[in-house]
DOTI-447508 format. One record per residue (C-alpha): x, y, z; residue in three letters; residue number from 0. Coordinates in nm, 4 decimals, decimal comma. Each point is the difference from the previous one (the first is absolute). Layout:
# DOTI-447508
X:Y:Z:ALA:NUM .
...
# end
This chain:
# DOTI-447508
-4,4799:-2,2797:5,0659:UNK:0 .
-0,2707:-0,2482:-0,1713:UNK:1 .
0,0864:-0,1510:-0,3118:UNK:2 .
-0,2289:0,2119:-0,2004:UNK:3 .
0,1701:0,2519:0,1023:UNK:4 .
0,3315:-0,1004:-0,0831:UNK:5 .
-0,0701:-0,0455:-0,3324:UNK:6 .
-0,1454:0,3107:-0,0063:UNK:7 .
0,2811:0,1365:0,0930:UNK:8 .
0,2080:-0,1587:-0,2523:UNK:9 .
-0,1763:0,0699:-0,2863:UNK:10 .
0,0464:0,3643:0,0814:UNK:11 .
0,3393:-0,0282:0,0420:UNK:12 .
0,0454:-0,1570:-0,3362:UNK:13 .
-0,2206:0,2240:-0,1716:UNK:14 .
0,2213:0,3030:0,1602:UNK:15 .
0,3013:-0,2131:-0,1587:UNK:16 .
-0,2161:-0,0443:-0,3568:UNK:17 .
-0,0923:0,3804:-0,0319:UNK:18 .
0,3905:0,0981:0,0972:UNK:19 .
0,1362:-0,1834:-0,2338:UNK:20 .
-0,2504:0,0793:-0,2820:UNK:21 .
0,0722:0,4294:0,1090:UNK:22 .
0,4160:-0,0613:-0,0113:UNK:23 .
-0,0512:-0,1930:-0,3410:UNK:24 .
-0,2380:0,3140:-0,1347:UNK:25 .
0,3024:0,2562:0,1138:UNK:26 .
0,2112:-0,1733:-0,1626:UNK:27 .
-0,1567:-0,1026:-0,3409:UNK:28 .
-0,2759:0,3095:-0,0040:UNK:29 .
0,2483:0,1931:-0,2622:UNK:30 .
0,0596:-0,3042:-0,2159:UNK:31 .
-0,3362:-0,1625:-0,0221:UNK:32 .
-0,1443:0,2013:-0,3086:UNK:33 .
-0,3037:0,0134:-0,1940:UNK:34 .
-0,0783:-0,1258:-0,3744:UNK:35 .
-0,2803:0,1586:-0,1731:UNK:36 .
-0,1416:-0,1906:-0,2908:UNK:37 .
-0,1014:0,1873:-0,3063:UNK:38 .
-0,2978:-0,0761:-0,2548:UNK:39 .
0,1040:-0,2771:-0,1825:UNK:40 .
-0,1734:-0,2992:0,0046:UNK:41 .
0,2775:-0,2297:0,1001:UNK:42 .
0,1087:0,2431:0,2714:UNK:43 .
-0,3661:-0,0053:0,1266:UNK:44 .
0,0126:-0,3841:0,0368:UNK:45 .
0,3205:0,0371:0,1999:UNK:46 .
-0,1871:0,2216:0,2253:UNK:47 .
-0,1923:-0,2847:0,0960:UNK:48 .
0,2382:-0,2193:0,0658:UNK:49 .
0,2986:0,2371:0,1511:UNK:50 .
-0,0376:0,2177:0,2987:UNK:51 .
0,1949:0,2362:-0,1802:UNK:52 .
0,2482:0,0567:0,2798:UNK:53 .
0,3743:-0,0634:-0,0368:UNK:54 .
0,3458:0,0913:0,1265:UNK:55 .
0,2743:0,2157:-0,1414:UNK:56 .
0,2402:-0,0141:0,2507:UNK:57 .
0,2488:0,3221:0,0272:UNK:58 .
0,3166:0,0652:0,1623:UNK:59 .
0,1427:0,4144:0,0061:UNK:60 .
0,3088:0,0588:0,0887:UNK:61 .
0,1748:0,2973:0,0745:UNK:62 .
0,3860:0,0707:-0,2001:UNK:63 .
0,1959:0,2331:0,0670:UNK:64 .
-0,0876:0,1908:-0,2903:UNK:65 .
-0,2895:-0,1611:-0,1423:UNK:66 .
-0,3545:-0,1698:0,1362:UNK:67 .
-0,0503:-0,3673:-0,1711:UNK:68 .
-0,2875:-0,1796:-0,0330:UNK:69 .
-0,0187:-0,3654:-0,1282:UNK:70 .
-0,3936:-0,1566:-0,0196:UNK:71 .
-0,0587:-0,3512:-0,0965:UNK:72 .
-0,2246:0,0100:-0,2674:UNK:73 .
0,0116:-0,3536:-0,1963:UNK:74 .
-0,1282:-0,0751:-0,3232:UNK:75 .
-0,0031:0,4007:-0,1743:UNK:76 .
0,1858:0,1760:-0,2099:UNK:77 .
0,1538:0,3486:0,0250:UNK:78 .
-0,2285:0,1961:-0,2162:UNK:79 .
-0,3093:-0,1541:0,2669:UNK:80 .
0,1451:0,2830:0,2285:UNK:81 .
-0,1094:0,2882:0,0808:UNK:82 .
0,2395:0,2103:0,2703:UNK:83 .
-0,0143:0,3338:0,1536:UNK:84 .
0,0996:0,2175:0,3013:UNK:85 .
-0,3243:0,1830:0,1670:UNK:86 .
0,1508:0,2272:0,3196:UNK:87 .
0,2007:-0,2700:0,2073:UNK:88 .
-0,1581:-0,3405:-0,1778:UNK:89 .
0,1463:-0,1943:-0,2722:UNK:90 .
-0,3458:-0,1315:-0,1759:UNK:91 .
0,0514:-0,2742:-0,2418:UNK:92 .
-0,3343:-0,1074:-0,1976:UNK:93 .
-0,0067:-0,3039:-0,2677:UNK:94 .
-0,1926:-0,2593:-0,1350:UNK:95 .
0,0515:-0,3749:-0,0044:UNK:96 .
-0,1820:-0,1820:-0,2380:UNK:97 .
-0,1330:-0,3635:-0,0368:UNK:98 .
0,2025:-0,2343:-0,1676:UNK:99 .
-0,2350:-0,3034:-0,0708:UNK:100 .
0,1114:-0,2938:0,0527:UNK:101 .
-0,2485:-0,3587:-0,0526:UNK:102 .
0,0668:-0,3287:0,1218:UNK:103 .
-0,1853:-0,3215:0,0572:UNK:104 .
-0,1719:-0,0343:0,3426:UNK:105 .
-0,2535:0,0637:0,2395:UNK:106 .
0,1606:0,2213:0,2501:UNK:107 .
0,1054:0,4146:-0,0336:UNK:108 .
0,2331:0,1334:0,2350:UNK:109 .
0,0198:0,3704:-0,0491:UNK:110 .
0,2670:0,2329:0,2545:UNK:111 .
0,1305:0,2204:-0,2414:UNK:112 .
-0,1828:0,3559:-0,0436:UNK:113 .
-0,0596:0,1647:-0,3057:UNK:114 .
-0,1325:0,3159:-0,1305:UNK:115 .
0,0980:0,4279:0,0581:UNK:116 .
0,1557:0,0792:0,3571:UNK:117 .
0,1772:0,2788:0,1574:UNK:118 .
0,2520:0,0041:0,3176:UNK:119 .
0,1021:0,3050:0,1226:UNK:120 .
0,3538:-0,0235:0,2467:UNK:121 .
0,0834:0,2583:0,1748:UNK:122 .
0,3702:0,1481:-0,0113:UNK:123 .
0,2530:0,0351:0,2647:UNK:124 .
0,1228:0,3312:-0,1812:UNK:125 .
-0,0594:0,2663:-0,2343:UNK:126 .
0,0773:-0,1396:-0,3378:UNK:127 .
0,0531:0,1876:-0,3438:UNK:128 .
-0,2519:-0,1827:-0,1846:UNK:129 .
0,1316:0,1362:-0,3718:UNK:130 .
0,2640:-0,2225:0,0591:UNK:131 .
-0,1202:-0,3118:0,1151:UNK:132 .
0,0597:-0,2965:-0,1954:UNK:133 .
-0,1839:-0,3699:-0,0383:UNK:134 .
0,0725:-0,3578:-0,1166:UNK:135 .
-0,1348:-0,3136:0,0461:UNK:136 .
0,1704:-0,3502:0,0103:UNK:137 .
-0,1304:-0,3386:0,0817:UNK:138 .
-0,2853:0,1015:0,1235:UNK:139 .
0,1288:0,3495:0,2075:UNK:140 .
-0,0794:0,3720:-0,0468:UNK:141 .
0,3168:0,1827:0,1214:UNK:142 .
-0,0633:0,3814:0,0013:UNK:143 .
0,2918:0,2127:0,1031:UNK:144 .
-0,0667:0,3478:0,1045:UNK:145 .
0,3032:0,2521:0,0776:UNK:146 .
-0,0404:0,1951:0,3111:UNK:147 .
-0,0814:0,4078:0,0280:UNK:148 .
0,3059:0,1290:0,1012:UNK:149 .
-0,1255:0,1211:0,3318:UNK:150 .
-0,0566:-0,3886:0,0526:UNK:151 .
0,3346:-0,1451:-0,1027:UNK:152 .
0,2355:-0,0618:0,3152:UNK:153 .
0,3552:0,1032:0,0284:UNK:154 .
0,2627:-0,1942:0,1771:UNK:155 .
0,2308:0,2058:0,2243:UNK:156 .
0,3137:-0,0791:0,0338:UNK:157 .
0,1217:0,0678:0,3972:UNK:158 .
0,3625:0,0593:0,0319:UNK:159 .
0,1890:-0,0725:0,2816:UNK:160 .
0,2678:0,1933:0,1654:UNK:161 .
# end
């Protein structure tokens, strides 16, 4: 095999190693990486310019026995920024994090942080009674608990032995 095509070869394999790494990174962020919209305000329309308007709310669901939780991180809100609902078998939580201006002296802007309306919709391992769902947020957490439909809840059983 010539040299050329050696490296020909090798820059195929590490393109194959590029593009399968960037697919198992996009299954496994896809759900978290989530949109910001920016609305009409002026200062949000200079963000625009400077933010791609992308950012993460990273999830985790877990499944109770009796209940389905759901804790987002969600830094630098408050709990009336929430909105929350259960549409068929999602748990959509909408909100709106704002700009908090801060100035300093200096040349350079590092911006990472997204701002403006988003919505993440997570699906749910069960059927949920939505009525009686509850929410808080902590230190920077949503927590939503939602109780599970009867038909959903498990039931230990108890095996005697003889």
């Amino acid at each position: 095999m010539s040299t050329l095509q050696q490296i020909k070869s090798g820059m195929s394999q590490a393109w194959d190693t590029l593009v399968e790494g960037w697919q198992q990174f996009y299954r496994r962020a896809a759900n978290a990486i989530t949109r910001f919209r920016h609305g009409d305000k002026e200062e949000d329309r200079e963000l625009a310019l400077r933010s791609s308007g992308w950012g993460v709310l990273a999830a985790e669901v877990y499944d109770d026995d009796d209940k389905v939780v759901v804790r987002v991180e969600a830094p630098g809100m408050e709990g009336e920024d929430f909105d929350i609902e259960v549409v068929e078998n999602y748990l959509v939580i909408r909100g709106q994090k704002s700009i908090q201006k801060e100035h300093s002296q200096g040349r350079y802007h590092v911006l990472e942080c997204a701002y403006g309306s988003f919505e993440r919709a997570l699906p749910l391992p069960e059927e949920v009674i939505a009525e009686k769902a509850t929410a808080s947020y902590k230190r920077g957490v949503l927590r939503v608990e939602l109780p599970k439909a009867s038909s959903a809840r498990r039931r230990r059983i108890d095996v005697e032995v003889h």
